[in-house]
C-alpha angles and dihedrals in degrees: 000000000000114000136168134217127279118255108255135163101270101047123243138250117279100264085211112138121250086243094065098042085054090046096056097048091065098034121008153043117304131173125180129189097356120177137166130177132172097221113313091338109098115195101166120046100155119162088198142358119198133198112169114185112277093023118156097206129181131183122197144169144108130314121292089020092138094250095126082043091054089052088050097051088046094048105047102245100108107041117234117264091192133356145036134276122196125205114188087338096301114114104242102167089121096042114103144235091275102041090049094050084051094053096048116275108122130184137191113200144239089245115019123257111220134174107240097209097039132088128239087254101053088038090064085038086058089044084055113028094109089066088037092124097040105031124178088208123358105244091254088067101047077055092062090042094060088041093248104114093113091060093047087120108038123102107270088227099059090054131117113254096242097052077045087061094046085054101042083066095039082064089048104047095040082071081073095233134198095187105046113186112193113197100204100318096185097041100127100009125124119242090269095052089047090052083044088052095045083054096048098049085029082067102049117130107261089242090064111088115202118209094199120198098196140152092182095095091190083070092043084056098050098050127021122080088179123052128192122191127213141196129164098352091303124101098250085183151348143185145087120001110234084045099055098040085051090056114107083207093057087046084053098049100040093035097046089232099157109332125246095320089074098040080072090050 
């Protein structure tokens, strides 16, 4: 039966398989020793980091945990204090935000970024400018796909959150990724949007892996067949999905039920 350690103080050891770390060294997303503080506060002290193609990956954990700070760091917007961080083999920890969205790391954000002056259309062409001649889907399509195509010509800013949020991942996945990190994508949407959300991600190719910031844990549910737990910038657990949901330690870390004093109970 497969298990996974118990939270304590100090973290634990990544539970990944030999198989996909091997797999996302070659060709993946791999990050080793990160850490990132803001003066003496650390929020962010990780040994490894894995993303195999294909992965489902989600990261919990409280408020404050260092998961935004983790897709930062992946993605190149926040620039990496130490560590290293691997992307198809090739070292890219000094590469930043723009080269890594060329090369096929994509983000959505905790609060949508949109371009005042720009319409919903041309926001998803700039997404996806760098792939303009060889395009997976024209934007017109990845409009369809996040159900926004009757609002292709309206301005991004007037638009509803949750229709922020829809084209906050049509940008995204107009870069053509093959490393997708979601920061809380349903964070703000109504029952519908968020069943609109599970069928869109539901329906990403299988070569895709999704790296998924989330404290819905319907979504969680739905999607990740990794989980990685983290607390105060440590991983406090990781492994399959269904196993570390089920932990009494990981509902008494994420729900506050009791702190880390019943995390040990």
């Amino acid at each position: 039966m497969k298990t996974v350690h118990r939270i304590d103080p100090a973290g634990v050891p990544s539970q990944r398989l030999p198989s996909d770390i091997d797999r996302a060294h070659g060709n993946g997303l791999v990050a080793t020793g990160l850490r990132h503080a803001y003066g003496r506060l650390t929020v962010l002290d990780l040994d490894a980091f894995t993303v195999a193609p294909g992965d489902r990956h989600a990261v919990i954990g409280p408020n404050g945990a260092g998961k935004s700070t983790l897709l930062d760091l992946l993605a190149g917007t926040t620039r990496v204090q130490a560590g290293a961080i691997t992307y198809n083999g090739q070292v890219i920890t000094r590469r930043g935000a723009a080269w890594r969205a060329r090369t096929g790391i994509g983000r959505t954000f905790q609060h949508p970024i949109v371009y005042p002056d720009l319409t919903v259309l041309d926001c998803v062409r700039m997404g996806g400018w760098h792939h303009r001649h060889h395009p997976d889907r024209t934007p017109a399509e990845v409009l369809e796909i996040v159900g926004l195509a009757d609002h292709a010509g309206q301005l991004a800013v007037t638009l509803s959150h949750g229709h922020r949020r829809m084209l906050d991942l049509a940008v995204a996945l107009a870069g053509q990724p093959r490393v997708l990190l979601l920061d809380e994508p349903a964070a703000g949407l109504t029952d519908t949007e968020t069943s609109r959300l599970l069928d869109i991600l539901g329906g990403l190719p299988g070569w895709m892996a999704v790296v998924l910031v989330e404290h819905h844990m319907d979504v969680v549910a739905a999607l990740a067949d990794w989980i990685t737990v983290l607390h105060n910038g440590r991983r406090r657990t990781d492994g399959p999905a269904d196993t570390v949901r089920a932990d009494p330690a990981v509902a008494a870390l994420y729900l506050g039920a009791g702190g880390d004093d019943a995390a040990h109970r």
